[in-house]
C-alpha positions in Angstrom: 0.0 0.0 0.0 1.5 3.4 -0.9 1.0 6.5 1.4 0.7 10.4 0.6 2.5 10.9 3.7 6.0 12.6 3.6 8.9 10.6 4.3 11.8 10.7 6.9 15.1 9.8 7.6 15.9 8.7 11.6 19.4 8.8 13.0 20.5 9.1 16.0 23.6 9.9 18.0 25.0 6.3 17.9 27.4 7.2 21.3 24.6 8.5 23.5 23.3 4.2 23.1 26.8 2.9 23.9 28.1 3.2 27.8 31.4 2.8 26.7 31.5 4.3 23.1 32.8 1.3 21.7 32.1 1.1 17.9 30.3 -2.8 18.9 28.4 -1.7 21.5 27.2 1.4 19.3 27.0 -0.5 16.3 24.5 -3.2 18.1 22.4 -0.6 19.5 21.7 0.8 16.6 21.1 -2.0 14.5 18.7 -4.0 17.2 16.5 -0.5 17.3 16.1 -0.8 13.6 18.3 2.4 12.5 20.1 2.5 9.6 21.5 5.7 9.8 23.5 7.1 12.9 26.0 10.4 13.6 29.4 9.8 14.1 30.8 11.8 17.6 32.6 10.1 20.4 33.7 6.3 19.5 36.2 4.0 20.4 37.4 2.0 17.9 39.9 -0.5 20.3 42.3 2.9 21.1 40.5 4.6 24.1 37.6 6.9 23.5 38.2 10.0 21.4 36.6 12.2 19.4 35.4 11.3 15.7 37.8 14.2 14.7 40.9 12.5 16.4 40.2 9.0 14.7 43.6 7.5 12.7 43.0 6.3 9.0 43.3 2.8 10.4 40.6 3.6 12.7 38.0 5.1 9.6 38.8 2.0 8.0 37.8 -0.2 10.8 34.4 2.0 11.2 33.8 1.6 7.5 34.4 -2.0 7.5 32.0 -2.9 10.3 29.2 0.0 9.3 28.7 -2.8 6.0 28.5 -5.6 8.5 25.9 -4.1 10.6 24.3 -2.3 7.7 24.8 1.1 8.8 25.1 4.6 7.1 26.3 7.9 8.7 23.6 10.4 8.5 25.9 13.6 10.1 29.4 14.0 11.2 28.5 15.1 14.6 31.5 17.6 14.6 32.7 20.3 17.3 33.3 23.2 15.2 32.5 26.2 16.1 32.5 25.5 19.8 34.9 27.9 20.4 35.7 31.3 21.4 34.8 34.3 18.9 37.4 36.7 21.0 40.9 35.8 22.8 39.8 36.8 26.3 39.6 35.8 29.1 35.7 35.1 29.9 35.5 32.5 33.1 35.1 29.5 31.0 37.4 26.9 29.7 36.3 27.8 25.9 39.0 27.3 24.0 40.1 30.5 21.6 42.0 29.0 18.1 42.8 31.8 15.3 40.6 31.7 13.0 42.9 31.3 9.8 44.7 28.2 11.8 41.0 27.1 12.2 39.7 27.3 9.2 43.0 25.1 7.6 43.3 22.3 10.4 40.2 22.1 12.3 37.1 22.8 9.2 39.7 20.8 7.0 39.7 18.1 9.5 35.8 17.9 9.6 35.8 18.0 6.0 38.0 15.3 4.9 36.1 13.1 7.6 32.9 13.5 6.0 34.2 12.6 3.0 35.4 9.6 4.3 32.3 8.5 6.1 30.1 9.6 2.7 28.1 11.7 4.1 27.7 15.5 3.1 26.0 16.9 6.2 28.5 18.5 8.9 26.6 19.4 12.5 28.5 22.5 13.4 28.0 25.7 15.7 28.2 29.4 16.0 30.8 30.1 18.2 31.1 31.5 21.7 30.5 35.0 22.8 32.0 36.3 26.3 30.3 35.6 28.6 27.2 37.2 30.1 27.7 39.6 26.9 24.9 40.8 24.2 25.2 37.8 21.8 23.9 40.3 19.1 26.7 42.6 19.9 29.2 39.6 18.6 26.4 38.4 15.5 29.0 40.7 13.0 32.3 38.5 13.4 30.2 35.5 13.7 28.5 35.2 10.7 32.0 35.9 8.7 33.9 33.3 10.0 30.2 31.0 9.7 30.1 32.4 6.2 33.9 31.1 5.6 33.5 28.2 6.7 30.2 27.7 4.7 32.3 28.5 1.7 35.2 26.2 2.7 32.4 23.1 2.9 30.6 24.2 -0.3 33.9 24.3 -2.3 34.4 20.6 -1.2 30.3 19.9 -2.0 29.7 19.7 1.6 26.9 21.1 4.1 27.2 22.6 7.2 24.5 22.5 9.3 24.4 25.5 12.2 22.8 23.9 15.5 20.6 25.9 17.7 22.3 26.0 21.5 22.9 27.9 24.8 25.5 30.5 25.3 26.7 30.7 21.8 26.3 33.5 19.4 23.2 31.6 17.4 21.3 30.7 20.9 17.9 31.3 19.5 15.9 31.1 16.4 15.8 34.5 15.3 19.7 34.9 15.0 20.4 31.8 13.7 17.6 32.9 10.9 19.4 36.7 10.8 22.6 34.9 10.4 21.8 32.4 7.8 19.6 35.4 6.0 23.1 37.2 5.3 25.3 34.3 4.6 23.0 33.7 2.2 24.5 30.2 1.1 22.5 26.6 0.3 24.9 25.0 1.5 24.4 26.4 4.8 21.3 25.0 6.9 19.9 25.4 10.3 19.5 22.4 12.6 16.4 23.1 15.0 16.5 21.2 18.6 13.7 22.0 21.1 15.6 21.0 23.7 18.1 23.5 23.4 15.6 26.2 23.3 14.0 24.6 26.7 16.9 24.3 28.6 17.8 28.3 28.0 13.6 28.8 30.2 12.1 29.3 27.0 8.1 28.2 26.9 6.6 25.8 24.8 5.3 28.5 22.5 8.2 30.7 22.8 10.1 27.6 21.6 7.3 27.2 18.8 8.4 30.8 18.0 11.5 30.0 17.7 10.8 27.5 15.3 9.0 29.7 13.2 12.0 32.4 12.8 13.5 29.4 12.0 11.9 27.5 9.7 12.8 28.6 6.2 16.4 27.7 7.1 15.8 24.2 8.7 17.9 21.3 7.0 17.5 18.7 9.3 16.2 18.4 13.0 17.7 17.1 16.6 15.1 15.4 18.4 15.3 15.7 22.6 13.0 17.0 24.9 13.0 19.0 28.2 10.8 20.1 31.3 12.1 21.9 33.9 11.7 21.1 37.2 10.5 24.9 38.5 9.5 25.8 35.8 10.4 28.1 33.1 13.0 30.6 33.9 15.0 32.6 31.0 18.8 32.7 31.9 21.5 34.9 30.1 24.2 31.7 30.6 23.3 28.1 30.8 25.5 25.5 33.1 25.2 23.0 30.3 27.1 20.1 32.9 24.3 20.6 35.4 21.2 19.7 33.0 19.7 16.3 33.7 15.8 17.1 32.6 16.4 15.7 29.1 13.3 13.5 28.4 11.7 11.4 25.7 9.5 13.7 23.2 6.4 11.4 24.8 7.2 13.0 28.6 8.1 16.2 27.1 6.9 19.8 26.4 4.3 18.8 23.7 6.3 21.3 21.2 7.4 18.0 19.0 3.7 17.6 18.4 2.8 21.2 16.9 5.8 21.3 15.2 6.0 18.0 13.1 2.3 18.9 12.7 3.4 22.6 11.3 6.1 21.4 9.0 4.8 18.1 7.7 3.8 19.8 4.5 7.2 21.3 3.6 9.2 18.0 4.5 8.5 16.7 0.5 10.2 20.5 -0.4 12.8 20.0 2.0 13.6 16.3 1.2 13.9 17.9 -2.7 16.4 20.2 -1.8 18.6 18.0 0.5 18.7 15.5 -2.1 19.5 18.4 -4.6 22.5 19.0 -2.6 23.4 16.0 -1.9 22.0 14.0 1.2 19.5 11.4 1.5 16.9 12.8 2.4 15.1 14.9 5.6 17.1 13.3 9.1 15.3 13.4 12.6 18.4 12.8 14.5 17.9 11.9 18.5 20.3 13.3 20.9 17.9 11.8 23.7 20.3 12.8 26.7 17.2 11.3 28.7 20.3 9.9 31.5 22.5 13.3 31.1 23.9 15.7 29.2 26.5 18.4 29.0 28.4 20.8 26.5 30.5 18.4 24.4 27.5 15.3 24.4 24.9 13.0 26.3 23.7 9.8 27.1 20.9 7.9 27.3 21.9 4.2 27.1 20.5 1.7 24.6 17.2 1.2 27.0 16.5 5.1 26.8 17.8 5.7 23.4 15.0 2.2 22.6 12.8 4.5 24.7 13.3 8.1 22.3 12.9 6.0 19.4 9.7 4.6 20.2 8.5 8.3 21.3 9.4 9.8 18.4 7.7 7.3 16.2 4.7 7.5 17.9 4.7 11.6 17.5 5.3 11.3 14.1 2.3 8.0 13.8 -0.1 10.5 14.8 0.9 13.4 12.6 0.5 11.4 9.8 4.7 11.4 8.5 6.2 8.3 7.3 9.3 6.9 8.5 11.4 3.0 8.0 12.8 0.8 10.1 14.5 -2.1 9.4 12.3 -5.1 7.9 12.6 -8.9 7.4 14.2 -8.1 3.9 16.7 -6.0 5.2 18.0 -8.5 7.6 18.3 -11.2 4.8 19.6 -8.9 2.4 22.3 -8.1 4.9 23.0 -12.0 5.8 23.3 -12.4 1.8 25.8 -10.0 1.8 28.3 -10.8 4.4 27.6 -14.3 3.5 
């Protein structure tokens, strides 16, 4: 039977299943829920945990060579650029300050070459840090050049970088990620929307829903986590991002997941068309459950809780009428046939 629903892609953060980040334990996870996509972040490949940035050639290798055996595609390079200062001052934090020139060669380079590796044209990325407890807007200026180079940098290797919405960063809210991706200017440059991210900052349901909105013309793919404050929502300039523990699935959650897959279902056919024009598969929903923690760099949520966001999610997106895939029967035999 053929539906006129739209269609799409689910990934996930294939570390946040794994309580050791080793490329089996990730790899199982992931294939056991019925994913066939997953970002690439933290992963230990036999070497010690590290950073998908740090990984030797030997270690790529092993990653492709066991992706075919459990059947698995990388949906995002789940990369940390752009987590760092704007400025070279001292602010209170342990943000790290890199020259921009030096970044732009070894870091953006880095992040390049290993999507290339992985085949996959989507790059997670991030608007870099203002000082602290500053006017974010004062900084939006600087920021969206060096976002604009890098953009430029990706699209000259056919790449896309995707600029995530998050707390105490230059882009912390929807209407100056929109500003900034308004002036850049650029299809290759997209804007990642995460609910969570707006939640965590105080923002209300609708204020989050707003957010979307200033958002939405920009969106390229979405991060799926949810999160309700204990007291309550209360605004804050600065957000201790090592102290947040509310993450929960989107079925405990806010109800923003709802009126938003709702809102957008018609444009996902338009915005699968122009992902694929670029490049990618298709539209991802990519969890980043942190439903057992999460901090500045990742999260967790084990393979129960990421089994747990998966389910969730697919029941959101069940009742707003938007078609997804799992694994099937075939795909399991086709797989068997092929590492036969």
């Amino acid at each position: 039977m053929t539906s006129d629903n739209p269609t799409v892609l689910l990934s996930g953060f294939a570390d946040e299943a794994a309580p050791n980040k080793t490329l089996v334990e990730q790899f199982v996870a992931f294939a056991a829920l019925g994913l066939k996509y997953f970002s690439i972040r933290f992963i230990d490949v036999g070497g010690g945990v590290k950073n998908a940035m740090e990984l030797t050639d030997g270690e790529i290798e092993t990653i492709r060579q066991q992706q075919r055996e459990y059947g698995l595609s990388v949906a995002t390079l789940g990369s940390p650029i752009g987590k760092v200062k704007l400025l070279d001052i001292e602010d209170g934090t342990r943000n790290r300050f890199i020259p921009f020139e030096t970044y732009l060669a070894e870091d953006v380079q880095r992040a390049c070459s290993l999507a290339q590796a992985f085949d996959t044209k989507l790059i997670r990325g991030f608007s870099y840090y203002h000082p602290k407890g500053e006017d974010p807007t004062e900084y939006m200026s600087q920021a969206t050049d060096q976002i604009g180079k890098i953009v430029e940098f990706c699209k000259r290797q056919g790449l896309i970088y995707g600029l995530e919405i998050e707390a105490n960063l230059v882009g912390q809210n929807g209407v100056i990620l929109a500003e900034i991706h308004k002036q850049i200017n650029d299809p290759s440059l997209v804007l990642i929307f995460d609910a969570a991210n707006f939640l965590c900052q105080g923002f209300s349901p609708d204020e989050t829903f707003a957010e979307y909105e200033a958002m939405k013309s920009g969106i390229g793919w979405f991060h799926v986590k949810d999160y309700v404050a204990p007291g309550g929502t209360q605004r804050t300039r600065h957000v201790d991002a090592e102290s947040l523990t509310d993450f929960v699935s989107v079925d405990h959650g806010s109800g923003v997941h709802e009126r938003i897959f709702e809102d957008y279902r018609d444009s996902f056919p338009r915005l699968a068309q122009r992902m694929v024009r670029l490049g990618a598969p298709g539209v991802f929903l990519d969890l980043e459950p942190h439903v057992k923690g999460g901090g500045q760099f990742g999260g967790f949520s084990g393979p129960d809780g990421m089994g747990v966001a998966l389910r969730a999610l697919c029941g959101v997106l069940d009742v707003a009428e938007i078609d997804y895939r799992l694994r099937d029967l075939n795909d399991v035999r086709e797989a068997a046939k092929q590492t036969a």
